[in-house]
Each structure stands twice: as structure tokens, then as C-alpha cells.
C-alpha positions in Angstrom: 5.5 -17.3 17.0 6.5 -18.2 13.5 3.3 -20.9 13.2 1.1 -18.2 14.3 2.9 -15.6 12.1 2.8 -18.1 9.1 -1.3 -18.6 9.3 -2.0 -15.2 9.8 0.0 -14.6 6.6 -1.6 -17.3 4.8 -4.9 -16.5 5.9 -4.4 -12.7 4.3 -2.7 -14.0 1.1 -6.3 -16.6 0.8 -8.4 -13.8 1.7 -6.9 -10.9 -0.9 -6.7 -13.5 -3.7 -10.8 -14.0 -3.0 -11.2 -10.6 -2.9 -9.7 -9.7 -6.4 -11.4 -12.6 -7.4 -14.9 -10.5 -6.5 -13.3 -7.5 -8.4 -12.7 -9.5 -11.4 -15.8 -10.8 -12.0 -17.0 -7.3 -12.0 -14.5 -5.6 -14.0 -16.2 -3.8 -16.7 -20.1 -4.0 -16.1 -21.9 -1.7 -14.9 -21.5 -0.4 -11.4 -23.4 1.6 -8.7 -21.1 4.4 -8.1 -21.3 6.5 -5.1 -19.6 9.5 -3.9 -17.9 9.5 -0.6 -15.9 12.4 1.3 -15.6 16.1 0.0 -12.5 15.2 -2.3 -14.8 13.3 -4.7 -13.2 9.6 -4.0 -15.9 7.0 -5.2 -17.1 3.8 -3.6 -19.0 0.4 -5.5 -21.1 -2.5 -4.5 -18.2 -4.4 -5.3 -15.5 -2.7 -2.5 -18.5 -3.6 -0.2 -18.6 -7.0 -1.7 -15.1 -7.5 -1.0 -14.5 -5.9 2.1 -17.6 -8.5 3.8 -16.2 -11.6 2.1 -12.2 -10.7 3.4 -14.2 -9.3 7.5 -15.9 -12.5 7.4 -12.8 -15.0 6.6 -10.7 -13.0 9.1 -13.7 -12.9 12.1 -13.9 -16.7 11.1 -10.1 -17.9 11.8 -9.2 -14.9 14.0 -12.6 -14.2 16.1 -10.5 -12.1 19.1 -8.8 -9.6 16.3 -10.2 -6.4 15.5 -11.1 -5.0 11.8 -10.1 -1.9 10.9 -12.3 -1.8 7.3 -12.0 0.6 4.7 -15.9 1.1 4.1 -17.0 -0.2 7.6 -14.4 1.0 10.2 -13.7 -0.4 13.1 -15.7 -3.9 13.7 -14.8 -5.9 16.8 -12.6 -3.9 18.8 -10.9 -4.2 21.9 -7.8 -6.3 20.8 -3.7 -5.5 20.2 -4.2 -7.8 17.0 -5.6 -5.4 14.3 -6.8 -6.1 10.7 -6.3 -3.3 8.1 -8.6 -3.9 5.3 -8.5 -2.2 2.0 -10.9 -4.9 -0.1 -10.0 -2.5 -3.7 -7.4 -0.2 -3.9 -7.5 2.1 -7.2 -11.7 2.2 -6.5 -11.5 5.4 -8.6 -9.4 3.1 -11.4 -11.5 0.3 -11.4 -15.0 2.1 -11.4 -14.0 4.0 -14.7 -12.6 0.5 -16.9 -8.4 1.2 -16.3 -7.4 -2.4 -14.9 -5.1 -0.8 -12.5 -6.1 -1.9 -8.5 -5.4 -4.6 -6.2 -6.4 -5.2 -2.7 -4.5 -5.0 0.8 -5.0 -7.1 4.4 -2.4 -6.7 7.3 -2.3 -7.6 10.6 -0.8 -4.9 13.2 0.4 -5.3 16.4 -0.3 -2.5 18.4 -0.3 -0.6 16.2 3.4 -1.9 13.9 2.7 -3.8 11.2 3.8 -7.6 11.1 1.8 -9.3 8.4 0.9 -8.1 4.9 -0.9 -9.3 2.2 -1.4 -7.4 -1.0 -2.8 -8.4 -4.3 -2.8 -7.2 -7.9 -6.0 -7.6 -10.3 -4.7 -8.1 -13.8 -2.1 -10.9 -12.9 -3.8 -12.3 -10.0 -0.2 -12.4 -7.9 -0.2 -12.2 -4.4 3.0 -10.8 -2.6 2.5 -11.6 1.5 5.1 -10.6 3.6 5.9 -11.2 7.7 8.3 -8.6 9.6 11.8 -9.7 9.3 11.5 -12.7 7.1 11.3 -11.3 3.7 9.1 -11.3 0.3 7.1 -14.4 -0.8 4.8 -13.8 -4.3 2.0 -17.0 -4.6 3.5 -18.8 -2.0 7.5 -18.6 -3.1 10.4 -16.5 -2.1 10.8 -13.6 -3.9 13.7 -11.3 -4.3 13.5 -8.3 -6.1 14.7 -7.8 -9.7 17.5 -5.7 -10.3 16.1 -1.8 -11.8 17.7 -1.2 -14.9 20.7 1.5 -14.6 19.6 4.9 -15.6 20.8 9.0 -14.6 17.7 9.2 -13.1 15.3 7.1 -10.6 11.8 5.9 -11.7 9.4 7.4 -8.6 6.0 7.7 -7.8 4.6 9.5 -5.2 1.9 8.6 -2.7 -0.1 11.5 -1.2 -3.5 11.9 1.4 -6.6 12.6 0.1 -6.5 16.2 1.7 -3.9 17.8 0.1 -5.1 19.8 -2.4 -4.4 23.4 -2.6 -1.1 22.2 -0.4 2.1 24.4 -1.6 4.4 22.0 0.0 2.9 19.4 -2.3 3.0 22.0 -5.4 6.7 22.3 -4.5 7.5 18.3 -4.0 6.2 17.5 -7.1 8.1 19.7 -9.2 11.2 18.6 -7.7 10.1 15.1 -8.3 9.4 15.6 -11.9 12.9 17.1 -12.3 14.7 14.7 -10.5 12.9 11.5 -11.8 13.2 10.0 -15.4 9.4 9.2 -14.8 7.3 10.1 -11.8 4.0 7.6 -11.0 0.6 8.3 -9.6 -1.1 5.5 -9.9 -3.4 5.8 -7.1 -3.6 2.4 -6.3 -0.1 2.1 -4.1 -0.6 -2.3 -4.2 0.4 -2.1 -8.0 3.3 0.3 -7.0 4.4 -2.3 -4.8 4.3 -4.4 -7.5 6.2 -2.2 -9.9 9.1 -2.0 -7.1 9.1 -5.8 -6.9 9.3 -6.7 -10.5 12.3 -3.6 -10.5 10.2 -0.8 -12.4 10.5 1.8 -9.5 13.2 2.6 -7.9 11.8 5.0 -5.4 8.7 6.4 -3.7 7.7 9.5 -1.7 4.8 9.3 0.8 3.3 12.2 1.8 0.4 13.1 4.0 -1.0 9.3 3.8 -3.2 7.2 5.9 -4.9 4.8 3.7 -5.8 1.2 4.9 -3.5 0.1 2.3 0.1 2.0 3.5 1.4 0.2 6.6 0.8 -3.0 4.9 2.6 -1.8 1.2 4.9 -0.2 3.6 6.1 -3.4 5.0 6.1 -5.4 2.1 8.6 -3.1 0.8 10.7 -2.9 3.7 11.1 -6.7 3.5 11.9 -6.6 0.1 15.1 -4.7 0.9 13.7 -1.0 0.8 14.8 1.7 3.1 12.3 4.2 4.7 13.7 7.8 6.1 11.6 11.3 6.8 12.7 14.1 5.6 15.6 14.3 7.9 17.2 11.5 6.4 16.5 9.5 9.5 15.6 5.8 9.2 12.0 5.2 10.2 12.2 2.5 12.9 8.6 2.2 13.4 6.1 2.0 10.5 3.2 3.2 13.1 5.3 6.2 13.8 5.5 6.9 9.9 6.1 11.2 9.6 4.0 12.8 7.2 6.7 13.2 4.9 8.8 10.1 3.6 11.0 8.2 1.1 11.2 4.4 0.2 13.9 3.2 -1.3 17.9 2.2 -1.5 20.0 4.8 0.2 21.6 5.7 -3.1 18.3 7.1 -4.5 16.5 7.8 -1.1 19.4 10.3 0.6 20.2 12.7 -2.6 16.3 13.3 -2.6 15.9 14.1 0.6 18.7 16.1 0.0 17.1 18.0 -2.9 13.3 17.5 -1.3 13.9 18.3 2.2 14.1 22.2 1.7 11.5 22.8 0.2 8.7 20.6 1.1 9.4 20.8 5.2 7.7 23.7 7.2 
């Protein structure tokens, strides 16, 4: 189980680190920008580029999985082994010059995540991480650097594409911005991963999200020591069975938020 665990996570970490590779080459020329969905998120040549180089090394090695693809959906199915591809995360980011995007692959298991791989652009790193064994970054264990002590936690907060107009969200952000010393939104939740790695967050809230990219940052953070809890406070076992509201983090930043949060951003 571990062999197969350990190529599937290899196999991601080659495939992302391709992938940005694609991106890179791109960055800053001129790109064919299309509009997709009624929220205005925007789509290039070069997420398709991507997203057919990572489908094609996965099909290759793992011909019985399905692909779940951010651009192309569902490719393959039938099987309990399913990829999550996200080939560019921050599309809006990178199609506009700000070097701030990355790129996710993760295998689920019926549905729970077990193998993640996420990359970010500007340092070419490549955290990959396998349920219940912890962090490795470009092929080495990681563990995650201390956050400097402050009165206040550095968050960001992770929200769907379809919550606009939403009063809970009016209402969770203000009590963000008044609890946090500095609240992120960087729309690209790889490099927020990142940031929580390297010790630069100390807490994130996930709200109404379903992105290609969560379940696999989701599990990278667990295995790097975070705790996950709804609303209630309650641990969230299952990362398939995610609620619509949610906090990542240690208990000593996560709870007093809910605590604060809870009221006013629950139905």
C-alpha cells in the first residue's frame, strides 16, 4: 500500500512540477483570454495546455483511474481511484501579470483524499503529501516553521465562486478583518498552502468551496499538523464530507474563531 501510495505521489509531484513549468514559459506574453461561468472567472490556452500534459501523464501510469479536470471534467470514469486536476490555480492572477498561482493534482479514494500534490510558480517548490504520513517539499520531509507570536492570527479566507451578494459572507468577513492582524485573498489557495508551510498564516476559513484544488490543499495541510472543524467546532473526520463552512488551523486560533464566527455566519 505504501509502494503504490508512494508512486501515485511521485507521479503527481512530476506531473505539477511539468505543469508550472508550461505556466512559466508563458508568464507574461500575451494570452487568449476567455470568459467562463456568469461570475466572470477567466480561462487561457495555457490552463488547457497544462491540464492535457498533467490528463495525459496520469492516463499513461494510471490508465484504470478517472480524471476529474478543471477545464475538461470528468474523462475516464467508472473507477474509486479519482484524479482532481487543477493544471493553474490563480488563472485570474496569472492572465493579468501578478506571479501569484500554482497548480494542484490529488488522487481520491472514493471520494477522501489520499494523495496530494501542489505546486507554486515563482519558486518552483513542490509540496506532495500522502494521508497519514506527513509533509514532503521537492522530495524531503518538511515540517512546518514556527508563525511568529503576535495578538492576532494571520488568515485568509477561501470562498466559492457563488457567493456574491451572500450576507453570511458580508458578516464573516468583517469578523475576520477584526479578529485577524491581516486577512488574505489570494485566490489561488496552492500559494496559501504555501504561506501556512513556510509559517506566514496561521489560519484559514473555507467557505462555500468546491474547487479542483481544495481537497488536495486540504490534505496537505492536515498532514502538516493543521486541524479542520465546522462551525460547530467539531473536527472534520472526512475531507469528502467537508461542511460549507470551515476553519484550518491549531486549536488555539481555530476554536476562539469559531467562537466569535459561528454566530453570525451559520443560518
Amino acid at each position: 500500500m505504501h509502494d503504490d501510495a508512494d508512486l501515485h505521489a511521485d507521479v503527481a509531484g512530476q506531473a505539477v512540477a511539468a505543469a508550472l513549468e508550461v505556466a512559466r514559459g508563458h508568464f507574461g506574453r500575451t494570452l487568449d483570454v476567455e470568459v467562463k461561468g456568469p461570475r466572470g472567472d477567466v480561462v487561457t490556452q495555457v490552463d488547457r495546455e497544462a491540464e492535457r500534459l498533467i490528463v495525459a501523464t496520469l492516463h499513461e501510469r494510471f490508465p484504470t483511474h478517472t480524471i476529474e479536470a478543471e477545464e475538461s471534467g470528468t474523462l475516464f470514469a467508472g473507477s474509486d481511484h479519482v484524479w482532481l486536476v487543477d493544471p493553474l490555480d490563480g488563472t485570474n492572477n496569472y492572465a493579468y501579470g501578478l506571479p501569484v498561482y500554482g497548480a494542484a493534482v490529488t488522487l481520491c479514494h472514493r471520494g477522501e483524499p489520499i494523495v496530494a500534490a501542489i505546486g507554486e510558480a515563482h519558486t518552483g517548490d513542490v509540496a506532495c503529501a500522502v494521508a497519514g504520513r506527513g509533509v514532503t517539499v521537492n522530495g524531503r520531509p518538511f515540517e512546518r516553521t514556527s508563525p511568529l507570536p503576535a495578538a492576532l492570527p494571520a488568515t485568509a479566507l477561501w470562498v466559492g465562486y457563488h457567493t456574491q451578494g451572500d450576507e453570511r459572507l458580508d458578516a464573516l468577513t468583517s469578523l475576520l478583518h477584526a479578529r485577524s492582524r491581516r486577512l488574505f485573498s489570494t485566490w489561488a489557495p496552492t500559494i496559501d498552502v504555501f504561506l501556512y508551510l513556510r509559517g506566514g498564516l496561521d489560519a484559514l476559513t473555507v467557505y462555500q468551496c468546491t474547487g479542483t484544488e481544495l481537497l488536495g490543499s486540504l490534505l496537505l495541510l492536515r498532514e502538516a499538523g493543521a486541524e479542520i472543524r465546522g462551525a460547530d467546532g467539531e473536527l472534520v473526520r472526512r475531507l469528502a464530507d467537508l461542511p460549507d463552512l470551515s476553519f484550518v488551523g491549531s486549536p488555539a486560533v481555530t476554536l476562539p474563531l469559531v467562537g466569535a464566527l459561528s454566530p453570525a455566519a451559520t443560518p
